[in-house]
PLY file of the C-alpha trace (Angstrom):
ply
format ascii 1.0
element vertex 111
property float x
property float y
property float z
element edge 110
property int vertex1
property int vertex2
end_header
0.00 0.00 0.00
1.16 3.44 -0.73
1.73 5.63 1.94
0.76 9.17 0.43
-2.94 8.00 -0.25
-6.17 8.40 1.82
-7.74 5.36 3.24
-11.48 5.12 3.40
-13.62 2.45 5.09
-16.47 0.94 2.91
-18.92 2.95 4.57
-16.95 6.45 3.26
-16.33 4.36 0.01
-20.45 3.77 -0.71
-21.15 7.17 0.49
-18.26 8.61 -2.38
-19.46 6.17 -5.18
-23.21 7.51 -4.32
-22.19 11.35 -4.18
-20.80 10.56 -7.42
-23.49 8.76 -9.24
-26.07 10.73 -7.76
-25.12 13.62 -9.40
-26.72 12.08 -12.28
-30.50 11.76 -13.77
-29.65 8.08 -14.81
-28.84 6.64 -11.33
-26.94 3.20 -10.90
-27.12 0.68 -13.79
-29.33 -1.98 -13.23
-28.26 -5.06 -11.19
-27.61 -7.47 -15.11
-25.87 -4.32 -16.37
-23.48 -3.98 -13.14
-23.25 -7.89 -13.04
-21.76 -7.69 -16.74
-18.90 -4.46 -15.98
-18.05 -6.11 -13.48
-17.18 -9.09 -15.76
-16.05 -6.83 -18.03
-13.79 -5.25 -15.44
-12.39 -8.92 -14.07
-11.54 -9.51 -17.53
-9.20 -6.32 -17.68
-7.65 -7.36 -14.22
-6.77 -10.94 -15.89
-5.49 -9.34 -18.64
-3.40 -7.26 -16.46
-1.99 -9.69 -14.54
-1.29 -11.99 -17.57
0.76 -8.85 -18.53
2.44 -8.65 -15.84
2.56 -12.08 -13.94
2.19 -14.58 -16.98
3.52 -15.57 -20.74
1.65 -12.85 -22.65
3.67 -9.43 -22.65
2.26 -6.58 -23.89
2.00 -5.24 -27.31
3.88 -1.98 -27.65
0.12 -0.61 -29.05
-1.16 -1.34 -25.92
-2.43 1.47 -23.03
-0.27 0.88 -20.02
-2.42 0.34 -16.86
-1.54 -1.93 -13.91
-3.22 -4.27 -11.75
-3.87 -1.31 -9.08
-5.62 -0.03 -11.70
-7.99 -2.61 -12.17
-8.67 -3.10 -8.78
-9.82 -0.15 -8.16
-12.08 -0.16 -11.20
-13.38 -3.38 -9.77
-13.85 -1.85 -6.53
-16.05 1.48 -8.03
-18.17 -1.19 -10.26
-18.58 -3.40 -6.96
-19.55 -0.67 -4.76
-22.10 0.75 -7.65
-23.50 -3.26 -7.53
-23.75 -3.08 -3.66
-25.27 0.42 -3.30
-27.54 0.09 -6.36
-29.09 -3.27 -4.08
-28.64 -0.90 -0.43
-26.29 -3.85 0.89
-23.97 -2.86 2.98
-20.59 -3.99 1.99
-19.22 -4.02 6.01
-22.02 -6.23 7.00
-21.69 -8.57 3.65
-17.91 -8.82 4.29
-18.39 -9.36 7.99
-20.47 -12.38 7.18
-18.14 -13.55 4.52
-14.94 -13.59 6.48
-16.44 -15.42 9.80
-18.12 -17.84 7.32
-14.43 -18.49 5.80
-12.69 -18.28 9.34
-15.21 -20.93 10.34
-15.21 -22.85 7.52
-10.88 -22.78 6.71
-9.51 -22.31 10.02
-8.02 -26.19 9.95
-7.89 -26.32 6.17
-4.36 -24.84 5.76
-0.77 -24.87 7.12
-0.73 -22.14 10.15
2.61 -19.75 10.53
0 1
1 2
2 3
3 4
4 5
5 6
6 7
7 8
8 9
9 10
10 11
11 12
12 13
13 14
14 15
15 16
16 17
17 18
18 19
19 20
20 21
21 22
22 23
23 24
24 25
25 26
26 27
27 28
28 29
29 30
30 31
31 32
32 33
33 34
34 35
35 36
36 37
37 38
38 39
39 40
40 41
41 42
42 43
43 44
44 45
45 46
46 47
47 48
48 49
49 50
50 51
51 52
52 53
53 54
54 55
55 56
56 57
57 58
58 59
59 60
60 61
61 62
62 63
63 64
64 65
65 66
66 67
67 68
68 69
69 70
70 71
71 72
72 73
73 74
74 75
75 76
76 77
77 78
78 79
79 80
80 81
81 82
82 83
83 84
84 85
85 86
86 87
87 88
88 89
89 90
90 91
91 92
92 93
93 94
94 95
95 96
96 97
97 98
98 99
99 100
100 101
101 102
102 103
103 104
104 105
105 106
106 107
107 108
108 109
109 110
């Protein structure tokens, strides 16, 4: 993580992403449209990575954009998706994470 930027917790991150979109007549896309940027968006990060991580370098043609990049356009599209639906992406993760500490907590190698 970079040192020089802000950090935000989810709830300041929905509350941004909804400034932001309100300030338009069209609102949030609806839930298939979000569900398919957001596809569109993991692509980029795969591509990305490949890029960076894999066998495919990139062409000299290409627009230079890194992973950060892409994770952060996965995070705005995600956060459009969660807000659009009012979930609250604190709460969601909150019940993700004890699910997986519950679920993993014997499943790998501990430190």
């Amino acid at each position: 993580m970079t040192a020089n930027h802000p950090r935000y917790t989810t709830e300041e991150i929905q509350k941004r992403v909804d400034n932001y979109i309100g300030q338009f007549k069209e609102g949030y896309f609806s839930p298939l449209s979000l569900m398919a940027r957001l596809s569109e968006e993991t692509g980029e990060l795969a591509r990305e990575v490949n890029h960076y991580y894999g066998e495919k370098p990139k062409k000299t043609t290409e627009e230079e954009n890194t992973v950060e990049e892409e994770l952060g356009d996965i995070m705005f599209v995600l956060t459009c998706f969660a807000n659009s639906l009012d979930i609250d992406l604190s709460a969601a993760f909150e019940r993700s994470i004890g699910k997986i500490e519950t679920r993993d907590k014997d499943r790998w190698t501990q430190k």
